[in-house]
N, C-alpha and C positions, 0 to 999 in steps of 0.2 A: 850090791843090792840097789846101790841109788840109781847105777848106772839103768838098769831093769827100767824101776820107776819111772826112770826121765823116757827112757823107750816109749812105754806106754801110755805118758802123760799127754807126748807129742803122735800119737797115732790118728790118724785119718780113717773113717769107715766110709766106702764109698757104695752106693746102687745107682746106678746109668741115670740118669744122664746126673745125679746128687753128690757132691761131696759132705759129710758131719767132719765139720772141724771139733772135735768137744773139749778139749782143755781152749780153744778162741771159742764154744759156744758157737757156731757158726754154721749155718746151712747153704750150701753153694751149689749155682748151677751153672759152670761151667764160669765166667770171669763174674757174676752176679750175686749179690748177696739175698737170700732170703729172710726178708724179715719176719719172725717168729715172735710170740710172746715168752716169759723165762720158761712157765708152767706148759708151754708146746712142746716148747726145745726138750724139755726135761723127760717128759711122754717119750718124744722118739727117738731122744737117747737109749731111753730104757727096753723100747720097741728094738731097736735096730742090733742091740747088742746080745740082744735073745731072740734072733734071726732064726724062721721055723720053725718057733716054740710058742703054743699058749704062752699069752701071759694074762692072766687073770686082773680081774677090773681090783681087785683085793691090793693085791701084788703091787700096782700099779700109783693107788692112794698111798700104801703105804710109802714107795719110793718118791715120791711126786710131793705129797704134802704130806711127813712124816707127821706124827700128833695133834692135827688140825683134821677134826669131821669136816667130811663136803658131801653134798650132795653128787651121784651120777649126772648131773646136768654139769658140772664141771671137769669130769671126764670126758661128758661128748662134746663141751664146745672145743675142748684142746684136740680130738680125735678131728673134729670138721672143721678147725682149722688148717689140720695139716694136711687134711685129704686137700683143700684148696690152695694151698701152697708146692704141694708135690702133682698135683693137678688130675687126682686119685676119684674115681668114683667110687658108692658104697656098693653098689649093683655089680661094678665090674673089676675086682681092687685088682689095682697091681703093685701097691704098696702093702697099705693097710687092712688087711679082713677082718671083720666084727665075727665072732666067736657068739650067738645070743645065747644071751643070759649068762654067759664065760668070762670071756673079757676078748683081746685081739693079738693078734697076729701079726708080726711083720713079715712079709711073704716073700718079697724081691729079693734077689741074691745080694748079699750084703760083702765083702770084701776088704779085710784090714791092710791098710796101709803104712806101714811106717815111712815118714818120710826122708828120703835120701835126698842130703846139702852135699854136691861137692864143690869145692872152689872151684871149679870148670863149671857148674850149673853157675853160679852166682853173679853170673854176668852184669855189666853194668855199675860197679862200684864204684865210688871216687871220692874223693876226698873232698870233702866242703871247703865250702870262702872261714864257715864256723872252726873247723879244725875238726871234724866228725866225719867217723866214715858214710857215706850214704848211698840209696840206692837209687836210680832213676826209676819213675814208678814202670812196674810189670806188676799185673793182677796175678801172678803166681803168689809173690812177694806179701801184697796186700792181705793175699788168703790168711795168711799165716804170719802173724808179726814174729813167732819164735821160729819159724826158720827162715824168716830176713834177719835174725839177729845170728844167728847160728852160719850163715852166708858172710856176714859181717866180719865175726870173730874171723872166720877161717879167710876170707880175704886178707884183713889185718895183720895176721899172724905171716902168709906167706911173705909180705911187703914188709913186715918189720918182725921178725923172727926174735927180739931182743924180747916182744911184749910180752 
């Protein structure tokens, strides 16, 4: 069962040209990080993971600010945020569609990734002046600190089988 979990913790949801890192919290385009506010990130989590399904503005408050009232105006500033961060118009979505009076829509093909380390991917390792294993930076790496670590370990292990 944990093994599951950890699966799932470390999964990637990707739509063209976007990667959602969501256990790093992280919206990616291409070696680039998107900076997002928590309450954005948290929106299109909730958006990306209910790909081609209403998801109701209801729905939405609750996942997002559970037991805290907000007004609809702080739904639509996290929505027009990220239409401007995914570079989404409202006229013409190709992420986000507004559902009126419903709530929205994540429209683009959405795609789970789990991510595959193999010690052949993990190019670049070396052993510090510190005594640590490290990596030379590559924006793969960066994406994701748990599969630079996960890169690490299985480096590690090849080179000293003892650990």
């Amino acid at each position: 069962m944990k093994s599951e979990e950890q699966r799932q913790a470390h999964r990637l949801l990707s739509f063209e040209p976007f990667r959602l890192d969501i256990p790093n919290a992280q919206l990616w385009r291409g070696p680039e990080v998107i900076r997002l506010t928590n309450k954005a990130l948290a929106v299109l989590c909730h958006l990306t993971e209910r790909s081609g399904q209403l998801v109701t503005k209801e729905e939405l408050f609750t996942a997002v600010w559970p037991g805290i009232v907000v007004s609809d105006s702080a739904l639509v500033t996290c929505i027009g945020e990220l239409r401007r961060a995914l570079g989404d118009a409202r006229q013409t979505p190709q992420f986000i569609e507004t559902v009126h009076g419903r709530g929205y829509g994540f429209i683009a093909a959405v795609s789970t990734t789990p991510p595959v380390v193999s010690c052949q991917s993990a190019a670049l390792p070396r052993f510090s002046s510190t005594g640590h294993w490290e990596l030379a930076t590559d924006h793969f790496f960066r994406a994701s600190p748990a599969l630079a670590r996960q890169a690490l370990d299985c480096c590690a292990a090849l080179c000293h089988p003892q650990w």
